[in-house]
Backbone bond lengths (Angstrom), bond angles and torsions (degrees), N, CA, C in turn:
res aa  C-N    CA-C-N  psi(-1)  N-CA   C-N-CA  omega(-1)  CA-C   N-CA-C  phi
1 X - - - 1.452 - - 1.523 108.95 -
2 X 1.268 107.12 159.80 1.734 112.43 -167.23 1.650 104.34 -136.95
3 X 1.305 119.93 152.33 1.333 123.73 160.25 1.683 86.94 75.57
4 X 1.678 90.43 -176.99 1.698 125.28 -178.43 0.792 111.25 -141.03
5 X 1.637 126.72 153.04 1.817 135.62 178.21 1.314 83.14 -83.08
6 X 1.371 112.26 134.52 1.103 134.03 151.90 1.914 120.33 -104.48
7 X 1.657 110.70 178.68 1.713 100.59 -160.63 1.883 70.77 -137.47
8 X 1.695 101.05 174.05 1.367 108.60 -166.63 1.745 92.38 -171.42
9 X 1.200 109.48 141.44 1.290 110.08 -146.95 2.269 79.19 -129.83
10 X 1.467 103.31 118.37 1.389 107.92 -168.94 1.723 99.24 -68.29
11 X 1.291 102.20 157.39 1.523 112.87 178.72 1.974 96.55 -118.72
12 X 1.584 107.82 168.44 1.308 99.59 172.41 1.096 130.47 -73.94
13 X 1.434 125.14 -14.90 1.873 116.78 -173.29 1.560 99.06 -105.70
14 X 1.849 116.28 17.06 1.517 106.41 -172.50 1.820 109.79 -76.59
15 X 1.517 110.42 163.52 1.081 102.21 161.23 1.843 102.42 -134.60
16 X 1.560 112.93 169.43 1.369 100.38 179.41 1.604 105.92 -55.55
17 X 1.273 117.58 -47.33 1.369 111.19 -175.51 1.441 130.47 -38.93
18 X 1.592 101.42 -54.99 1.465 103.94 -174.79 1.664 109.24 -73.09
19 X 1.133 127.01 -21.31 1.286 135.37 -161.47 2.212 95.92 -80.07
20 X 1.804 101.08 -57.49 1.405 96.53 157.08 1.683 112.92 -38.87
21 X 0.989 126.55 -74.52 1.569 124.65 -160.96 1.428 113.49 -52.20
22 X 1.624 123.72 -27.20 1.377 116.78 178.01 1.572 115.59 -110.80
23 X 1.706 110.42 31.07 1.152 123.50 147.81 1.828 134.94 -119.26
24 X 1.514 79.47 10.95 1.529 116.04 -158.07 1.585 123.18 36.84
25 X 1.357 101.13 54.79 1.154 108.75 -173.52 1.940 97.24 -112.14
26 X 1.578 125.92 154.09 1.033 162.67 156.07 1.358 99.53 -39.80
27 X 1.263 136.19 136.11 1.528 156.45 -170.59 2.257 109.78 -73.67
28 X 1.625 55.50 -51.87 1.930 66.85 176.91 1.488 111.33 -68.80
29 X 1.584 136.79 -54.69 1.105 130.79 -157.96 1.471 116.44 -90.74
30 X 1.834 114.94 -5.43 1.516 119.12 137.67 1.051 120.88 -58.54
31 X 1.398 136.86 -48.50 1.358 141.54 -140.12 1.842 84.38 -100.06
32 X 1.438 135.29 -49.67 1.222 110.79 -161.95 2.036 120.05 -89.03
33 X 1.706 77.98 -2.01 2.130 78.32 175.91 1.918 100.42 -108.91
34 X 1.248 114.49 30.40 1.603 124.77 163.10 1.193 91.51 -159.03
35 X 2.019 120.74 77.04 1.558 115.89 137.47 1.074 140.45 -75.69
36 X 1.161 112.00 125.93 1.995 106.68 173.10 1.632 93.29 125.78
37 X 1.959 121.00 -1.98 1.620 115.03 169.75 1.499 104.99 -95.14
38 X 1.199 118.38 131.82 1.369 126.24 169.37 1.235 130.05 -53.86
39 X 1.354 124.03 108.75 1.545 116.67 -147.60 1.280 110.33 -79.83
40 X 1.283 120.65 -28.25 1.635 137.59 153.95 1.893 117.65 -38.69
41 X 1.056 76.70 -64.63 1.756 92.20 -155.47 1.481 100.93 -137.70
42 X 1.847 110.38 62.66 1.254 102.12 -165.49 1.977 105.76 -89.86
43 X 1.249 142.66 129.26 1.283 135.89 160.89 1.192 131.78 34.40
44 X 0.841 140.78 45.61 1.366 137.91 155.90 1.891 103.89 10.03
45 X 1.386 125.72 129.36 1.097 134.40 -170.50 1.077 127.75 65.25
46 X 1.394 120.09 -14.35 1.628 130.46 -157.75 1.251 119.83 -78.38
47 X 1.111 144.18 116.09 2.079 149.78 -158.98 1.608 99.57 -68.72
48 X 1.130 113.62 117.88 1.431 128.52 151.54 1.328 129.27 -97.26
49 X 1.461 108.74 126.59 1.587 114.26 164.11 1.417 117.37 -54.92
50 X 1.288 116.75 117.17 1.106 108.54 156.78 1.990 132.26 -90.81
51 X 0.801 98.29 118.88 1.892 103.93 -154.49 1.984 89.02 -67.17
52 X 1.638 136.45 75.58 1.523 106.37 -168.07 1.295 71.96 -126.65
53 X 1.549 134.32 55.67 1.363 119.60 167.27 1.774 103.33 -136.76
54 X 1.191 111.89 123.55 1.774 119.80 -178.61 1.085 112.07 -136.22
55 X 1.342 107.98 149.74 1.609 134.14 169.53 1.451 108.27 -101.48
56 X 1.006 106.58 107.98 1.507 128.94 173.69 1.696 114.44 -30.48
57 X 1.266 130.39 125.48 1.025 137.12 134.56 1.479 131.12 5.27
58 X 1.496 141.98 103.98 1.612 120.24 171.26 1.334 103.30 -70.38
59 X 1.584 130.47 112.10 1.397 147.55 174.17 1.053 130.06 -154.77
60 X 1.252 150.99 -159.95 1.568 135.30 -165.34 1.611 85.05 -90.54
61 X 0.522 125.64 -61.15 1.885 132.35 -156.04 1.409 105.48 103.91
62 X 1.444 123.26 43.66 1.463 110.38 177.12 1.707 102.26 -138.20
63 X 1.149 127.48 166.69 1.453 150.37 -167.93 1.712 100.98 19.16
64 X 0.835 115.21 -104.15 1.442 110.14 -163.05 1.640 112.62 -116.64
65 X 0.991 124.89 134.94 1.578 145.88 -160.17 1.275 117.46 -104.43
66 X 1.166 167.06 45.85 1.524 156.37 -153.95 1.773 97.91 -103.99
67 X 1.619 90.57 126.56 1.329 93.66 167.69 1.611 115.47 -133.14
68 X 1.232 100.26 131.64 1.854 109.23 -142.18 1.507 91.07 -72.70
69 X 1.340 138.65 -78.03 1.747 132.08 179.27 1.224 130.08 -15.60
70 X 1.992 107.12 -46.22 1.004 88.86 153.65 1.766 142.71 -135.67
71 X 1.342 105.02 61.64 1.355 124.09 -171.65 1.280 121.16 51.58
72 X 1.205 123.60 51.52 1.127 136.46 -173.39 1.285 141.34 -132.17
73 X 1.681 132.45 123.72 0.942 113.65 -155.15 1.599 99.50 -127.00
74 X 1.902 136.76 128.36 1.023 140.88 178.18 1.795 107.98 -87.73
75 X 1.589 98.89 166.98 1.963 92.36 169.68 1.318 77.19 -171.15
76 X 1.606 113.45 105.06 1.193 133.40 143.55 1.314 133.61 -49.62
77 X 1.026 141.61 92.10 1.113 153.99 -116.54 2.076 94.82 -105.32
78 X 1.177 113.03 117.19 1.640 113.57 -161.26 1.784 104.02 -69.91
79 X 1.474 100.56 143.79 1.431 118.81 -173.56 2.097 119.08 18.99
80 X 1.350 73.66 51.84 1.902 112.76 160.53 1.707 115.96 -125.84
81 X 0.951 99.76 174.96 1.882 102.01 161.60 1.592 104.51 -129.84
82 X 1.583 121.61 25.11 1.172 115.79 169.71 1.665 96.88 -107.82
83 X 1.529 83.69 175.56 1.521 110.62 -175.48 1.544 109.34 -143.40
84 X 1.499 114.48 168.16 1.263 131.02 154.37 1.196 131.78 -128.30
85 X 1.777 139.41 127.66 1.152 133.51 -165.73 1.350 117.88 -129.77
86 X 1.073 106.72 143.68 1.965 110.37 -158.26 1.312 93.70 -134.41
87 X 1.730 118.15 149.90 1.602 123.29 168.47 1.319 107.40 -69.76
88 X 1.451 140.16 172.63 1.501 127.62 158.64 1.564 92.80 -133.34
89 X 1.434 111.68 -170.89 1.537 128.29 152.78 1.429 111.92 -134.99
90 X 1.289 103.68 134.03 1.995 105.20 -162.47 1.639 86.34 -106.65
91 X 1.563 90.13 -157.20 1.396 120.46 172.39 1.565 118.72 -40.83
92 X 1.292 122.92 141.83 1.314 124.43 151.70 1.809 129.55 -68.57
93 X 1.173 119.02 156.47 1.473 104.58 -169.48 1.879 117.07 -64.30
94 X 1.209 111.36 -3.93 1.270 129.50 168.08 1.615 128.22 -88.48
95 X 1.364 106.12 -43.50 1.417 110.82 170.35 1.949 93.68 -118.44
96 X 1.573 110.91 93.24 1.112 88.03 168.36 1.534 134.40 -123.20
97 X 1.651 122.17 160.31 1.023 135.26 -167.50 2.065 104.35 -32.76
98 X 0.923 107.38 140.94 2.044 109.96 -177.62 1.338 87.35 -102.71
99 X 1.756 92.56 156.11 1.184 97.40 158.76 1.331 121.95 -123.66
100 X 1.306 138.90 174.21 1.547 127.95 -149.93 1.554 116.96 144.32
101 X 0.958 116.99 -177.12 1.296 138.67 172.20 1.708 123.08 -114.62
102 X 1.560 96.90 98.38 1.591 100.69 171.01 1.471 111.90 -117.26
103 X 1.647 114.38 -166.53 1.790 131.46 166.17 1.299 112.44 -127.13
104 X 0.962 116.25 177.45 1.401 139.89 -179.47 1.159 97.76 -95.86
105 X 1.030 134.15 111.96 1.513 147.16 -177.52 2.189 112.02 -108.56
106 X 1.163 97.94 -13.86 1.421 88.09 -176.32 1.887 107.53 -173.20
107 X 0.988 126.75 147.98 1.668 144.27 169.15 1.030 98.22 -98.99
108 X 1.887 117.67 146.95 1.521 120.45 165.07 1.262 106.18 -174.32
109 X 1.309 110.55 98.22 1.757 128.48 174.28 1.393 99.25 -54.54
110 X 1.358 110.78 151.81 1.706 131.97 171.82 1.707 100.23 31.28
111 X 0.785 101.59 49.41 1.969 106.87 174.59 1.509 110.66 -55.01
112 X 1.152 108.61 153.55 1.655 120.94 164.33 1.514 114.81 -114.30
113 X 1.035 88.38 155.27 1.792 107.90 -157.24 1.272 92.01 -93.36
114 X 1.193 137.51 150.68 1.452 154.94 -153.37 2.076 101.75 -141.42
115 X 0.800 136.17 27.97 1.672 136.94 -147.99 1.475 80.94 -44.33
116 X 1.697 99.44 140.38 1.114 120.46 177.74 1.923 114.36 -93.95
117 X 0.855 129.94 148.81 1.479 128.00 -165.69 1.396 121.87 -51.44
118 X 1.363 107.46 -33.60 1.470 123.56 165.57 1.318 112.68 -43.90
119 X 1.892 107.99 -63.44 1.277 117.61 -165.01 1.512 113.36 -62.76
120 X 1.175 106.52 -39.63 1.234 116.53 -178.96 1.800 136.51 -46.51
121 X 1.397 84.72 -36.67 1.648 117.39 170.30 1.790 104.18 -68.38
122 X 1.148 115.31 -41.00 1.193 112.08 -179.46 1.728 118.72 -86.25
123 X 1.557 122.81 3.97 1.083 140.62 -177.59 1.800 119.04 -71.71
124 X 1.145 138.86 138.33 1.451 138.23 -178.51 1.792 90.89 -76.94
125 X 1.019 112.32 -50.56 1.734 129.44 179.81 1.384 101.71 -118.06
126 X 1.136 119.42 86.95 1.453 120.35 151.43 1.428 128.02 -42.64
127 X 1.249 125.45 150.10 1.358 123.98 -157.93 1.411 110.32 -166.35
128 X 1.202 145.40 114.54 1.267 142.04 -139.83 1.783 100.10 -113.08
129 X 1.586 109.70 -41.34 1.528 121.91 157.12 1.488 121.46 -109.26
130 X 1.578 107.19 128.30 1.638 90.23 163.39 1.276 100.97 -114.55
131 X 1.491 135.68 135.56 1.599 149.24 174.41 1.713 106.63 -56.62
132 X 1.058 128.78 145.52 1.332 136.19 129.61 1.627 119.94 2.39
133 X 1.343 117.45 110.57 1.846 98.29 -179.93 1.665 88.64 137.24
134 X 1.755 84.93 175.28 1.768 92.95 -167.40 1.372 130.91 -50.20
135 X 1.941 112.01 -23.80 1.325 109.96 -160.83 1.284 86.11 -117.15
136 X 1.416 122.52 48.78 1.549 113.06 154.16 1.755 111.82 -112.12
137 X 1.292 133.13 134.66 0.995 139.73 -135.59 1.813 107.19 -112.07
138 X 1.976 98.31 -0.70 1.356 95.65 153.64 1.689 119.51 -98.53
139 X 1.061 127.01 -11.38 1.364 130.74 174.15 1.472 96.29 87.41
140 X 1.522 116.93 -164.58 1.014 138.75 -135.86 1.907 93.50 -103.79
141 X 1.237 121.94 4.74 1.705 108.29 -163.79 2.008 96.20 -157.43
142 X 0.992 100.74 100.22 1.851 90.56 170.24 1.282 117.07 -115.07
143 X 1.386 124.24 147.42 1.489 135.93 168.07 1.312 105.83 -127.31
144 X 1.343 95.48 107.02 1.720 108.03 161.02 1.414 140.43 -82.33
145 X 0.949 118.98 109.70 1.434 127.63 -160.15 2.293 106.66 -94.23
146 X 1.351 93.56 157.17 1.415 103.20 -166.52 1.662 105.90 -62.95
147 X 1.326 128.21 147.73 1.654 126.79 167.15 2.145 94.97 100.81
148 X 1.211 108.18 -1.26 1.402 110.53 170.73 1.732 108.80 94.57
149 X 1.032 122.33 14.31 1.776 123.19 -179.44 1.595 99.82 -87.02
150 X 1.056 103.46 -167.40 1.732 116.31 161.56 2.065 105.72 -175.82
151 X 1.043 106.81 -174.27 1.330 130.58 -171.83 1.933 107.14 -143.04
152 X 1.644 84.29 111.09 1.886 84.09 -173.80 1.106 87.73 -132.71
153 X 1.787 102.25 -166.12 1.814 139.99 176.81 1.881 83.09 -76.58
154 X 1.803 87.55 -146.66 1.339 105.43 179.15 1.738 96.39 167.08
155 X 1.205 87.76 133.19 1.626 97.76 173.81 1.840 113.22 -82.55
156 X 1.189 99.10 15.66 1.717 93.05 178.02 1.654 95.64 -148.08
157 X 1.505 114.99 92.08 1.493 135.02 178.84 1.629 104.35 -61.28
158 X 1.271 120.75 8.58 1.623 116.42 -162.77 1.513 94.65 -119.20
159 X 1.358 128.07 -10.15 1.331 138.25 172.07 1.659 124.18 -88.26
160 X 1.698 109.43 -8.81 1.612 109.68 164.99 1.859 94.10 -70.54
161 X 1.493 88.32 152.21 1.926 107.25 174.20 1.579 111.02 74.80
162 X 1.367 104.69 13.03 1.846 125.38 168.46 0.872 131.54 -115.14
163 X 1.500 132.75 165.56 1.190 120.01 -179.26 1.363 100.02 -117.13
164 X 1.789 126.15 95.68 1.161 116.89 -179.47 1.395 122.90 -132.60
165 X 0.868 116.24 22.40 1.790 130.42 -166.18 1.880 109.40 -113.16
166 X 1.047 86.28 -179.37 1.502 96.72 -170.12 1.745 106.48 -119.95
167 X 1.264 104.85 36.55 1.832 119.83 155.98 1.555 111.04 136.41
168 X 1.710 94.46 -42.25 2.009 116.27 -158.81 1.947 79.89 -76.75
169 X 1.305 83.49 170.31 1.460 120.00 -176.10 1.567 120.68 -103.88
170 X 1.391 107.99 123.38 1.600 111.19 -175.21 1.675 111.47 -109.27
171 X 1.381 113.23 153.58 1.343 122.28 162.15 1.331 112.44 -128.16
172 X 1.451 99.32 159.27 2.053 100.83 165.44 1.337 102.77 -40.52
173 X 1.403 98.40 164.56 1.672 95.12 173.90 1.913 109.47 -79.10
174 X 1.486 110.41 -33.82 1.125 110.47 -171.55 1.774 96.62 -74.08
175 X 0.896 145.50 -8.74 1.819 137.83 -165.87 1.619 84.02 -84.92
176 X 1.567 126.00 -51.49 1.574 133.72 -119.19 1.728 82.51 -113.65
177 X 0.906 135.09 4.86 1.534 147.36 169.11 1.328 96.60 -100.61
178 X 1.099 118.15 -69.62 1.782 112.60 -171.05 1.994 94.24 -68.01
179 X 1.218 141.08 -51.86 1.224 130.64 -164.94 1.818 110.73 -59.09
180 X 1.413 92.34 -29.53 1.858 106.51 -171.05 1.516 95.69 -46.64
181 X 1.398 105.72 -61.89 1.905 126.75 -173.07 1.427 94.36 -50.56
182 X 0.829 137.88 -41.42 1.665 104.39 -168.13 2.083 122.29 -124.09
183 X 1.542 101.39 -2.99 1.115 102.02 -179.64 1.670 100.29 -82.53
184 X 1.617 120.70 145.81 1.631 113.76 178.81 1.627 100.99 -108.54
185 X 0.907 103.84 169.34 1.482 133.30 152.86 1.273 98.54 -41.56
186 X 1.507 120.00 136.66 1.263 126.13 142.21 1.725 88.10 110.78
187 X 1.626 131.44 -10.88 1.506 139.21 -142.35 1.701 84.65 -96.25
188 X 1.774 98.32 121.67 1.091 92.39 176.02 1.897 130.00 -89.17
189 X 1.063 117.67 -176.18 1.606 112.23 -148.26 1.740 118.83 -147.40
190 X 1.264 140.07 72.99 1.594 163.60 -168.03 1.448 100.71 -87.71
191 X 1.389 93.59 101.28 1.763 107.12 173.79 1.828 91.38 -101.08
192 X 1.299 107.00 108.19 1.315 111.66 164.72 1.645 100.12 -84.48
193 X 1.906 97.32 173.87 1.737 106.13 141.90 1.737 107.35 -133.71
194 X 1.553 116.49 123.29 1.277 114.55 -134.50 1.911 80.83 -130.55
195 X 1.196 137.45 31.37 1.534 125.29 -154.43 1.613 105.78 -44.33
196 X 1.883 104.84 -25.52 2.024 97.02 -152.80 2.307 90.41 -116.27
197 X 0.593 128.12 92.02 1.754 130.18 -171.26 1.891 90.21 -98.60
198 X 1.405 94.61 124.75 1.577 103.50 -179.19 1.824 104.54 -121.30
199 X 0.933 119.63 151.39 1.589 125.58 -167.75 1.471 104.02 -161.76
200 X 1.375 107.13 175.30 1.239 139.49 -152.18 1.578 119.76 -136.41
201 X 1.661 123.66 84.74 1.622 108.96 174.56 1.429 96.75 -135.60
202 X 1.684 105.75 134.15 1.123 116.76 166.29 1.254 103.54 76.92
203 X 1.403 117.01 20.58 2.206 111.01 168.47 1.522 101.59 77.32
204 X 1.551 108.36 24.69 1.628 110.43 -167.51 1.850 82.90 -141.05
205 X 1.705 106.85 130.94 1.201 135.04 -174.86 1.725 87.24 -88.47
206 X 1.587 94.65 135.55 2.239 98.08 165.48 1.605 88.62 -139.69
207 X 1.092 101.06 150.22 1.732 108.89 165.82 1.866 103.07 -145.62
208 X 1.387 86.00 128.64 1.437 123.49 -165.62 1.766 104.74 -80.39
209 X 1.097 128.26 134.36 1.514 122.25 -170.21 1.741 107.12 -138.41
210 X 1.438 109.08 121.13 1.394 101.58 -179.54 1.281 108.50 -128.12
211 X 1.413 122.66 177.00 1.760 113.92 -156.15 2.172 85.14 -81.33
212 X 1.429 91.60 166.68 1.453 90.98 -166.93 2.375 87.23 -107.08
213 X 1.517 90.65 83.98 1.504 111.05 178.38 1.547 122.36 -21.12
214 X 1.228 101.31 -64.22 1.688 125.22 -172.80 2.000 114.23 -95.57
215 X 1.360 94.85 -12.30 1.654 96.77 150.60 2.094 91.12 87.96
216 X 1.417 119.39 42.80 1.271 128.59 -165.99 1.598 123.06 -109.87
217 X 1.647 98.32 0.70 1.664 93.40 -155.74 1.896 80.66 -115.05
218 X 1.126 131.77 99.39 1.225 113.58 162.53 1.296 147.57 -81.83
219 X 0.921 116.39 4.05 1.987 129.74 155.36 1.923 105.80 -147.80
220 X 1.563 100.52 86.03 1.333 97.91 -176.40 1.363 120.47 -47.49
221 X 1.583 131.46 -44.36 1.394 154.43 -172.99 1.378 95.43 -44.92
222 X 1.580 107.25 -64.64 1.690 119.19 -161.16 1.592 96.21 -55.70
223 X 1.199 116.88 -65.27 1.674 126.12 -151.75 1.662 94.13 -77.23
224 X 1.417 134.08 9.03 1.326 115.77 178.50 1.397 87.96 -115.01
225 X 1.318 127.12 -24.48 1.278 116.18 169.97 1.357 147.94 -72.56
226 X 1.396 82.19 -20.53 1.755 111.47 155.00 1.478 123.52 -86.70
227 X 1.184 107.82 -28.25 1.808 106.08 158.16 1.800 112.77 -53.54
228 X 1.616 90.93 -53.82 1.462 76.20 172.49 1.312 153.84 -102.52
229 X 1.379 104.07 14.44 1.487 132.20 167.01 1.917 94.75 -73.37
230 X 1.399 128.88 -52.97 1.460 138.00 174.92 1.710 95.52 -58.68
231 X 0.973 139.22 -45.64 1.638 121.33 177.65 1.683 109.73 -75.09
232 X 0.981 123.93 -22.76 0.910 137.54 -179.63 1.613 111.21 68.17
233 X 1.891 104.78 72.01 1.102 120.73 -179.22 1.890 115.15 -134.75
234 X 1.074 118.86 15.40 0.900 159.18 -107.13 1.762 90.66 -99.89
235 X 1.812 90.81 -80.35 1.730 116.14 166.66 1.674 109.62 -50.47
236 X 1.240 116.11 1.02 1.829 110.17 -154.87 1.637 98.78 -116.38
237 X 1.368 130.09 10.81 1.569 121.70 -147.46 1.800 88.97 -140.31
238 X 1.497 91.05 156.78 1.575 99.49 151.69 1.509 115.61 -104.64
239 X 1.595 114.39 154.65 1.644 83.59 -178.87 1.309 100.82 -130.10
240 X 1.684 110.85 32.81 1.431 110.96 149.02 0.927 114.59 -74.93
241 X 1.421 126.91 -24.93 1.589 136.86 -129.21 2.271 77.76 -106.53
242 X 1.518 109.66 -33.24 1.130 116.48 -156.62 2.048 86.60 -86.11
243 X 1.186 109.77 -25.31 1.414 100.61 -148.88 1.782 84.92 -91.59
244 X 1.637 124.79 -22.14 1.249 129.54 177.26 1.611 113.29 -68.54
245 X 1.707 121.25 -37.31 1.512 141.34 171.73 1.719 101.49 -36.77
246 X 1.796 92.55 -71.08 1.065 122.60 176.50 1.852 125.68 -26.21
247 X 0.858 82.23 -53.28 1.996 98.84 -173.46 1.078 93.43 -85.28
248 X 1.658 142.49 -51.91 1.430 121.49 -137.91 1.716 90.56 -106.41
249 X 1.308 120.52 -11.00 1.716 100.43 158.90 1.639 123.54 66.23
250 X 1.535 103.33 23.13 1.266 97.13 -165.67 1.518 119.53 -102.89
251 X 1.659 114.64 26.49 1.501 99.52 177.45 1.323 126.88 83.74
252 X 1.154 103.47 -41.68 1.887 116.18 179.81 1.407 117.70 -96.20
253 X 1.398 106.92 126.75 1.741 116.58 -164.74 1.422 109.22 -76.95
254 X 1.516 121.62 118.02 1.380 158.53 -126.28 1.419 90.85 -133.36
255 X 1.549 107.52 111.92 1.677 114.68 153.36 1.426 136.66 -94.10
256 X 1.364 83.80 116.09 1.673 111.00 -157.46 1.620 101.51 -107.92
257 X 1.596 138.74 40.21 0.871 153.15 147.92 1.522 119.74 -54.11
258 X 1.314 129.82 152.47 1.647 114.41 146.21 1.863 80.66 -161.72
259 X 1.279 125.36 47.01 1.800 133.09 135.47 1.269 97.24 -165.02
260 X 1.594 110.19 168.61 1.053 91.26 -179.09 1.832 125.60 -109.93
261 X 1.477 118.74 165.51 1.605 109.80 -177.83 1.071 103.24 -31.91
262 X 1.731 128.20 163.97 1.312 130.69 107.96 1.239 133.24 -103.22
263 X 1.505 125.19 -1.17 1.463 139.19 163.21 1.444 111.24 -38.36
264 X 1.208 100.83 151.89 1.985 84.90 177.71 1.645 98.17 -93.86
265 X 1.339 102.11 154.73 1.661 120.55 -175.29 1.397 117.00 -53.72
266 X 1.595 88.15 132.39 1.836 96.07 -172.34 1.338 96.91 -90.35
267 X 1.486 109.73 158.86 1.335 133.17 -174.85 1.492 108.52 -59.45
């Protein structure tokens, strides 16, 4: 597990949005572990969770990490044991994000958009090129990855923690500027779909629960219970505590212990 919940105390001109963006957190996974705050015009004074604490992904732990449920994108940082983690916005439920194994096939400052024929059809103003500049919808930094996706900016910062794209992967512009600089060519790239992430801190089991996006998990209860009967954590849990995780969907890693681990601590 990585990071800490942090708390955030609302100011008057805040909105959930902007408050997500200067924690670099995703729209959605503020807004769904503080329900019932007005994402508009949320309270003046009022304490927010901040969700900046995760349990890692089951994945290699190497180059780049995306895990589609919950908008999230890892970058293992090479022959370190650190990392860096950024919100994204993937696919829409129509064109959506794959999952698989690709590379980084290419870098390209101020890129131009090429709209592909598909997209185009779905356009109010169709447009076959968009130039370099504000109303291009990769922003200022692209990485293209193998099978035709990529990883960019975005000229609309209110679309990380959404599902609004047409497969490729977005960041703030400020995350995807600093990520441009140091991810290379050749950096490989694991689009999981991960909705239930279970971990280990302090000899204490948490399992992490995110909405199941693309509509993939069909008896969440069963298949988390078989995850953890397969880790062999099984005897170590409550599974009210698992069946409560379960329903309330909130992103935030949930201790679902009743002995404690002895496995050594997962990442």
């Amino acid at each position: 597990m990585i990071g800490e919940i942090k708390v955030y105390k609302i100011r008057k001109t805040d909105t959930l949005l902007d408050i997500a963006r200067s924690f670099s957190l995703g729209f959605a996974e503020l807004k769904i572990c503080n329900s019932g705050v007005d994402p508009w015009i949320p309270p003046e004074d009022e304490i927010l969770v901040i969700p900046s604490e995760w349990i890692l992904p089951e994945c290699s732990f190497k180059g780049i990490v995306i895990n589609i449920p919950e908008m999230r994108l890892y970058y293992f940082i090479p022959k370190t044991n650190s990392l860096y983690t950024f919100p994204i916005g993937l696919g829409m439920e129509d064109w959506q994000t794959p999952k698989g194994k690709f590379k980084v096939t290419g870098k390209k400052e101020n890129p131009t958009w090429y709209v592909p024929k598909s997209i185009r059809s779905t356009m109010e103003e169709p447009k076959t090129v968009v130039p370099p500049g504000p109303d291009n919808p990769l922003g200022k930094y692209f990485l293209s990855l193998s099978r035709g996706y990529g990883i960019h900016g975005t000229n609309s910062p209110w679309s990380i923690g959404r599902l609004t794209t047409h497969g490729c992967i977005r960041l703030y512009p400020e995350d995807m500027e600093f990520f441009y600089r140091i991810a290379n060519v050749g950096t490989t790239v694991e689009i999981l779909y991960q909705p239930v992430k279970i971990g280990i801190k302090n000899n204490k089991l948490y399992i992490e629960v995110y909405n199941d996006i693309y509509g993939v998990v069909k008896n969440p209860v069963k298949e988390t219970i078989s995850l953890l009967g397969k880790l062999g954590y099984i005897d170590k849990v409550d599974i009210e505590k698992i069946k409560s995780a379960l329903e309330e969907k909130s992103g935030l890693p949930v201790c679902i212990s009743v002995v404690p681990a002895t496995t050594s601590e997962k990442k």
